[in-house]
N, CA, C and O atoms as a DFTB+ gen file, in Angstrom:
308 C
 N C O
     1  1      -0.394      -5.929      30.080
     2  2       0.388      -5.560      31.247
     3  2       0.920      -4.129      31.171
     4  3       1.407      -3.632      32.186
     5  1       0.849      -3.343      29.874
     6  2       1.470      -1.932      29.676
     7  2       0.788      -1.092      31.015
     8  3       1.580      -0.817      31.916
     9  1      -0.317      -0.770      31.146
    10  2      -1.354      -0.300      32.097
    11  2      -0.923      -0.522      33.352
    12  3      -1.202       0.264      34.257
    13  1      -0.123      -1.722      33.565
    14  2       0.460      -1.907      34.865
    15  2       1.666      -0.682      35.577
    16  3       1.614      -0.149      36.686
    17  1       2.754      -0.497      34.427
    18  2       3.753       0.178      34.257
    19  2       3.615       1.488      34.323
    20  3       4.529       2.277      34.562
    21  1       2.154       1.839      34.055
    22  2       1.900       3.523      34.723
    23  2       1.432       3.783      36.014
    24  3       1.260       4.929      36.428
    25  1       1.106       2.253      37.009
    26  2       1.022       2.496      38.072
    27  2       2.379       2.638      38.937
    28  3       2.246       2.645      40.161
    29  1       3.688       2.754      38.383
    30  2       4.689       2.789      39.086
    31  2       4.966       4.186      39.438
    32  3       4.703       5.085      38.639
    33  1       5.483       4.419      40.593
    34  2       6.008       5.561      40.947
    35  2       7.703       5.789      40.266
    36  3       8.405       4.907      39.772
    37  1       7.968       6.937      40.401
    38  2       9.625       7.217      40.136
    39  2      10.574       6.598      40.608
    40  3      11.555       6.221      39.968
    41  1      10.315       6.386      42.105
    42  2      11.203       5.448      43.006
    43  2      11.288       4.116      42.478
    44  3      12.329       3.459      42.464
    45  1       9.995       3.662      41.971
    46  2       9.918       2.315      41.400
    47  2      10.764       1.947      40.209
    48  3      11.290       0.870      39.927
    49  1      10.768       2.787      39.752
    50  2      11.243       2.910      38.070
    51  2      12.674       3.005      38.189
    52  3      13.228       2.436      37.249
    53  1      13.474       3.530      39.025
    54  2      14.810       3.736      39.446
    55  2      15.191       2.424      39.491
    56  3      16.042       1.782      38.875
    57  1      14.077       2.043      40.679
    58  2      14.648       0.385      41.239
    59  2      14.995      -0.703      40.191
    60  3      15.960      -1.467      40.155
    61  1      13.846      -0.553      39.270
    62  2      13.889      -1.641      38.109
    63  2      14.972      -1.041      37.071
    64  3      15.593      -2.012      36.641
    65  1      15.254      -0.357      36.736
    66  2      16.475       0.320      36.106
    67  2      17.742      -0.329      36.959
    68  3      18.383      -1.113      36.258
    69  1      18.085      -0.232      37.868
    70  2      19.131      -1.277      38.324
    71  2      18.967      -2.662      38.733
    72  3      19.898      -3.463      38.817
    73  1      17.159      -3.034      39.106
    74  2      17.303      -4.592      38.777
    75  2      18.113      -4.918      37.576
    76  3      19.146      -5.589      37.566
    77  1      17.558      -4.399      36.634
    78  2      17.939      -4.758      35.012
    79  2      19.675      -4.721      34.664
    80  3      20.181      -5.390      33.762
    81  1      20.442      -3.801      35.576
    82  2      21.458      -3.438      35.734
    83  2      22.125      -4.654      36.550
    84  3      23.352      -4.702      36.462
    85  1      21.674      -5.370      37.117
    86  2      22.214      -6.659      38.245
    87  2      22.745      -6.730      39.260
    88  3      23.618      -7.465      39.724
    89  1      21.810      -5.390      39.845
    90  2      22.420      -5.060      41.198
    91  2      21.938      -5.649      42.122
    92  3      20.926      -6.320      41.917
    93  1      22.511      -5.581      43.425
    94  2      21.680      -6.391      44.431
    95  2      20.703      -5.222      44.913
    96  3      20.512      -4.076      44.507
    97  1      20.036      -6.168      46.192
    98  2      19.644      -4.987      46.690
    99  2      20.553      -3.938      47.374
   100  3      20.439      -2.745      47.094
   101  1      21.553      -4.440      48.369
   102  2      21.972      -3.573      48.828
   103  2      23.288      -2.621      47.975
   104  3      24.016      -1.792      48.521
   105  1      23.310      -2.914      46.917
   106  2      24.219      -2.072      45.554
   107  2      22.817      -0.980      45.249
   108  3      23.148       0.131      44.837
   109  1      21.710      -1.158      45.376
   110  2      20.743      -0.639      45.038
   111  2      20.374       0.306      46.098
   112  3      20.160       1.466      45.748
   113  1      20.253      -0.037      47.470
   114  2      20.401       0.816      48.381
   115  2      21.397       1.996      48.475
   116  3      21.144       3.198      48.542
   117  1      22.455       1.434      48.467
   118  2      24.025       2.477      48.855
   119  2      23.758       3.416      46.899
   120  3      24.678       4.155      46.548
   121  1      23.034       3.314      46.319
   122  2      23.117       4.265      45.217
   123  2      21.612       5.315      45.355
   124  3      21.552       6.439      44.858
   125  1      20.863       4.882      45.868
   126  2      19.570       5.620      45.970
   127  2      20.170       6.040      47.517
   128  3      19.415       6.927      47.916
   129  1      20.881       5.857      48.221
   130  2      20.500       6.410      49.915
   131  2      19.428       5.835      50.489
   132  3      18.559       6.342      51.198
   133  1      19.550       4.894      50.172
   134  2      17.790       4.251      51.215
   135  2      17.989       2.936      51.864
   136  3      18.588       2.334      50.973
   137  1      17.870       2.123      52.832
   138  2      17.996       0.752      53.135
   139  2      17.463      -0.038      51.891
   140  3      16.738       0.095      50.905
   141  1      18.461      -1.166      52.698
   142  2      18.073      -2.773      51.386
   143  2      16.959      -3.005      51.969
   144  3      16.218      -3.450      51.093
   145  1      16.069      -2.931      53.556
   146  2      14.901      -2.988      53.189
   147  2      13.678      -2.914      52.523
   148  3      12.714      -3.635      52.263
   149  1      14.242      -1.283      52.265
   150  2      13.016      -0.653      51.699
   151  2      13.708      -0.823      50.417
   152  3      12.925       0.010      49.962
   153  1      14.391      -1.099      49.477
   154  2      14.695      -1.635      48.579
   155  2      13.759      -2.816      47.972
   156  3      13.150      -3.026      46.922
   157  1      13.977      -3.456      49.187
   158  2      12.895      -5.073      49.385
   159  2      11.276      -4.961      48.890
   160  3      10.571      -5.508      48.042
   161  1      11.099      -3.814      50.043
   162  2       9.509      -3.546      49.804
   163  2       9.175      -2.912      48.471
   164  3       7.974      -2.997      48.212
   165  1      10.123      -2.119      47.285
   166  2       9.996      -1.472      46.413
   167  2       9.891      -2.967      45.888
   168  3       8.845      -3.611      45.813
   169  1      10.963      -3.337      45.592
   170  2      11.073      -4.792      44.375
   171  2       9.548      -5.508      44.728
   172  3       8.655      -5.595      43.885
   173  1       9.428      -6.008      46.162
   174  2       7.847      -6.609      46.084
   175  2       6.838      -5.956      45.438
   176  3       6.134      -6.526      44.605
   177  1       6.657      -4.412      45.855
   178  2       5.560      -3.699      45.497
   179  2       5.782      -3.736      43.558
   180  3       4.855      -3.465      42.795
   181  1       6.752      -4.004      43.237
   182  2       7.007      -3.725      41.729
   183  2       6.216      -5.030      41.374
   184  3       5.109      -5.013      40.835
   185  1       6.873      -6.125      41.719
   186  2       6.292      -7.580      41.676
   187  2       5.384      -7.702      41.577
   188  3       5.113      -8.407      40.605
   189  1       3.848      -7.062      42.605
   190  2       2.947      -7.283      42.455
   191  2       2.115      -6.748      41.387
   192  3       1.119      -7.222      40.842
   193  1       2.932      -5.326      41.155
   194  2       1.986      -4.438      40.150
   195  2       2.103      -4.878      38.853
   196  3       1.174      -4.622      38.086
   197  1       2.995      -5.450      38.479
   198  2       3.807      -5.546      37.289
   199  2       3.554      -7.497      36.996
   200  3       3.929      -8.137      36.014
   201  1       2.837      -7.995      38.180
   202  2       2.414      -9.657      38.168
   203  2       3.474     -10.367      37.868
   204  3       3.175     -11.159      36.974
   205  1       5.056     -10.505      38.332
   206  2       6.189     -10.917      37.435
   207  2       6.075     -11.871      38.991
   208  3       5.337     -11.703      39.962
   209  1       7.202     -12.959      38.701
   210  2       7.406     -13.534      40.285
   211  2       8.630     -13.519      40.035
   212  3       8.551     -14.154      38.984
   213  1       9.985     -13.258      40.172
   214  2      10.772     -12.624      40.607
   215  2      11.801     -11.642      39.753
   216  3      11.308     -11.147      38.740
   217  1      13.112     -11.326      40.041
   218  2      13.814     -10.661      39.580
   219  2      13.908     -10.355      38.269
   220  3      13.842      -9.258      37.715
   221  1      14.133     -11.865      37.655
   222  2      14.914     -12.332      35.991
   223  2      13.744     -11.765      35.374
   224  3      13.810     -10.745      34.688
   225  1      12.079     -12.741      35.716
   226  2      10.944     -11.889      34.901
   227  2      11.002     -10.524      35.011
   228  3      11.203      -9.917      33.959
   229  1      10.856      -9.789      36.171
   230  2      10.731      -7.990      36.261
   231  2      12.284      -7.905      35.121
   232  3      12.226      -7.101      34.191
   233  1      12.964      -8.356      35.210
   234  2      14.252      -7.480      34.121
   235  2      13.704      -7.963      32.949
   236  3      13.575      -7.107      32.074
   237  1      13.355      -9.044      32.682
   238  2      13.052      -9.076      31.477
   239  2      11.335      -8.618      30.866
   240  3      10.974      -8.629      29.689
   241  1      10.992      -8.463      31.363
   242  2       9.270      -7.703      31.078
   243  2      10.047      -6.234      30.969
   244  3      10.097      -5.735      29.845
   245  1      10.611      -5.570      31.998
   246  2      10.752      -4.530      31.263
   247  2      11.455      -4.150      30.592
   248  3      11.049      -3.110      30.074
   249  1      12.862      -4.596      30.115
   250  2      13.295      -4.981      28.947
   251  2      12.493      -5.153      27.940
   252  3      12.439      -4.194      27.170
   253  1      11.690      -6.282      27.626
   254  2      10.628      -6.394      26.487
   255  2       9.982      -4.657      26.049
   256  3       9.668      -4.323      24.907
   257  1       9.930      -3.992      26.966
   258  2       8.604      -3.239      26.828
   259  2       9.454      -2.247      26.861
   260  3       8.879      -1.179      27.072
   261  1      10.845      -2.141      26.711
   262  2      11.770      -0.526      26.588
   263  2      11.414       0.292      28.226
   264  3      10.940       1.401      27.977
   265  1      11.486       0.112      29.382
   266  2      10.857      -0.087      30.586
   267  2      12.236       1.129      30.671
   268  3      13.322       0.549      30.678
   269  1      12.341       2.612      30.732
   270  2      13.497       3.315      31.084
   271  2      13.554       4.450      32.049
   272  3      12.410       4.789      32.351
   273  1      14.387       5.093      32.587
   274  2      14.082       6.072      33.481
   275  2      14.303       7.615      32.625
   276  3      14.925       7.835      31.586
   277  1      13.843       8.171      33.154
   278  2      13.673      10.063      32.790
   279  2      14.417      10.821      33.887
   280  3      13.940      11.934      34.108
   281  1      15.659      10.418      34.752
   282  2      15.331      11.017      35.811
   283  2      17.064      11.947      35.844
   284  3      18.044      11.218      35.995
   285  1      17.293      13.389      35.708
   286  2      18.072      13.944      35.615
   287  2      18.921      13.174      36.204
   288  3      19.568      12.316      35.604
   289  1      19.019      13.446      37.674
   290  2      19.781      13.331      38.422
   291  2      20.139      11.909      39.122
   292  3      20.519      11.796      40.287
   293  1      19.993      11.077      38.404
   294  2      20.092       9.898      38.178
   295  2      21.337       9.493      38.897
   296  3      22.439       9.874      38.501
   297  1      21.201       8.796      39.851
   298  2      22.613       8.248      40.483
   299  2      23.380       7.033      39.508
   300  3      22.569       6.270      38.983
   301  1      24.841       6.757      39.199
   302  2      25.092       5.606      38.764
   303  2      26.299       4.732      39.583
   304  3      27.369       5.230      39.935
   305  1      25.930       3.446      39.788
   306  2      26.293       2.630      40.179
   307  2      27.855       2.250      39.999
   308  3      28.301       1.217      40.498
């Protein structure tokens, strides 16, 4: 599944950085600036790439695998 985790974009990687964090979506929205929709569609699109079926697996797969962000300017919650 490592191979999966380089198909993520930056945006993606943010998202799962505060799945893991236990945010909702819309705690996840109001910190990126973006709707809990498209919040929605990130977490699905993560879901599929990453083959997890929901939340607890995606936090914990990338947990397992040290799954972290690089991103300066990093908003925090």
């Amino acid at each position: 599944m490592a191979e999966f985790i380089e198909e993520l974009t930056e945006r993606e990687t943010e998202v799962i950085y505060y799945v893991m964090q236990s945010l909702t979506n819309k705690q996840i929205a109001e910190v990126l600036g973006i709707t809990h929709h498209t919040v929605k569609a990130h977490i699905s699109s993560i879901l599929k790439k990453l083959m997890c079926k929901n939340r607890i697996e995606l936090a914990l797969f990338a947990q397992a695998r040290g799954v972290s962000i690089h991103h300066q300017g990093l908003a925090q919650p």
